[in-house]
N, C-alpha and C positions, 0 to 999 in steps of 0.2 A: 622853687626859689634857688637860686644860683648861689655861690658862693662869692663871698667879700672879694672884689680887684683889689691890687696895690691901692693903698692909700697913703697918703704922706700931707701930716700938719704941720704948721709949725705956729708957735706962739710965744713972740718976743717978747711980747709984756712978762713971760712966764719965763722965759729962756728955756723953752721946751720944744720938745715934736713930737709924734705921736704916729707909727707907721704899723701900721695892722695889711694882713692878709689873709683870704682862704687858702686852705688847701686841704682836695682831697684826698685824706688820709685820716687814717684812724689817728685822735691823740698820743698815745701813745708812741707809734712809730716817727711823728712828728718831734715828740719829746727827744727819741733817740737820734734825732738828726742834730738836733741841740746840746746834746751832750756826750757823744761818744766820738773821741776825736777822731778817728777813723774816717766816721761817718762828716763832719764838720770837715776834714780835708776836702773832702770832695765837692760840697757847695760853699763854702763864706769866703766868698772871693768875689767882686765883680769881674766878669769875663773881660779880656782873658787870661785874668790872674786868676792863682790857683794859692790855696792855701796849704800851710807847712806847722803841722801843731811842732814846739817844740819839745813842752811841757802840761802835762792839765791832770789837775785835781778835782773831781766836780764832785766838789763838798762844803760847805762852809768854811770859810777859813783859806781855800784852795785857791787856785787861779788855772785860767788858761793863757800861756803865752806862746804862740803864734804868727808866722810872716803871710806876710800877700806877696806872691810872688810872680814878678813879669815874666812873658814869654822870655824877655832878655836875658834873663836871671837876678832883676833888683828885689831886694827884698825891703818892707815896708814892714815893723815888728811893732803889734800892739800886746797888749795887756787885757786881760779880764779876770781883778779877782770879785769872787761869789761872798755876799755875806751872809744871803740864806737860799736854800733853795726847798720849795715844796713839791715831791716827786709828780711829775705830770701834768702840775697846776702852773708851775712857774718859779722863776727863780729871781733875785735882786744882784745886781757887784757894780762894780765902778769898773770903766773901760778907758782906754787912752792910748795914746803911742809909746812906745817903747823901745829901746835898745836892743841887740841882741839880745843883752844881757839879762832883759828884764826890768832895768830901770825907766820910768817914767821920764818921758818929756818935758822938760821945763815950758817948754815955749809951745806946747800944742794942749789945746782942750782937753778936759776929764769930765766923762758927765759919770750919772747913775744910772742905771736901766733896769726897768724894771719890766720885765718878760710874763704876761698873761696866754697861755693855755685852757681854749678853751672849746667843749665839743659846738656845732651846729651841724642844721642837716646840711648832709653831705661830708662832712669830714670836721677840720679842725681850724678855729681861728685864733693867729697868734696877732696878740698888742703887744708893739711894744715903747711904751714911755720914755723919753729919754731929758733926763734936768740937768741944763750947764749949769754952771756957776754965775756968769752972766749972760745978754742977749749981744755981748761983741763974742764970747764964744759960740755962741750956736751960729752966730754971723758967719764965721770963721769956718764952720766943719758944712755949712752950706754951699759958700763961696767954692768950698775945694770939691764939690758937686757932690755932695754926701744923696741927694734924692733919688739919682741916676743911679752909683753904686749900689745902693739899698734895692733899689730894683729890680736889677741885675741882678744880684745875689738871689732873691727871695723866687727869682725865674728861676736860677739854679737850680736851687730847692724843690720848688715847682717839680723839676726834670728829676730830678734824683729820688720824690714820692713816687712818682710816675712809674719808675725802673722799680723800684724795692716792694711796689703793691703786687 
């Protein structure tokens, strides 16, 4: 048995999506690609942006604040704060664009995500859930090619288990 390909749902009656992958890798070392910014610099970016943690707390309460950054040097600043996290299992926070500074975006989507960890043979499969407020935001974070990025990144990841095993 192989491990999970990219996958990517989406379901507007829900204003949701739903993108899971395998990878092999122990859970745990998967975990730490999720949550130690060091580690997060190096894949959650579609290529060939490159991510810049600015800030991160990864505890309850905590946040990650974060640019995607162009070869060019634009920087694109989201937000992720954590409302609970269970070590290795997965974690919940609201995610959205951001200012440098940290303030949220008036004008661009906020969902919740909720991040499942989980082992299968071969290594580790992550779900993860994602609920807009409405189906013209999930319109909205599709439109701006949210499936492609997602892909790209989670290849990333891919490459960077690949290096660290």
């Amino acid at each position: 048995m192989s491990l999970q390909p990219f996958k990517f749902q989406t379901d507007p009656d829900q204003a949701s999506m739903t993108v899971s992958r395998g990878f092999a890798a122990p859970r745990a070392l998967v975990w730490d690609c999720y949550s130690k910014p060091e580690l997060l610099d190096r894949w959650y970016a579609p290529s060939p942006l490159t991510a810049k943690t600015k800030t991160m707390e990864f505890r309850p309460g905590g946040h990650w604040h974060f640019a995607m950054v162009t070869p060019e040097g634009q920087e694109y600043w989201s937000r992720l704060d954590y409302l609970a996290i269970a070590p290795i299992d997965g974690y919940t926070g609201f995610d959205g664009f951001s200012d440098p500074e940290g303030n949220m975006l008036d004008d661009m989507p906020i969902s919740r995500q909720d991040l499942r960890f989980r082992d299968v043979e071969g290594g580790t499969l992550v779900v993860c859930q994602v609920q807009y407020d409405s189906a013209e935001d999930l319109q909205k974070v599709i439109d701006m090619g949210v499936e492609a990025g997602v892909a790209s990144t989670m290849q990333r990841l891919a490459e960077l288990l690949e290096e660290l095993a």
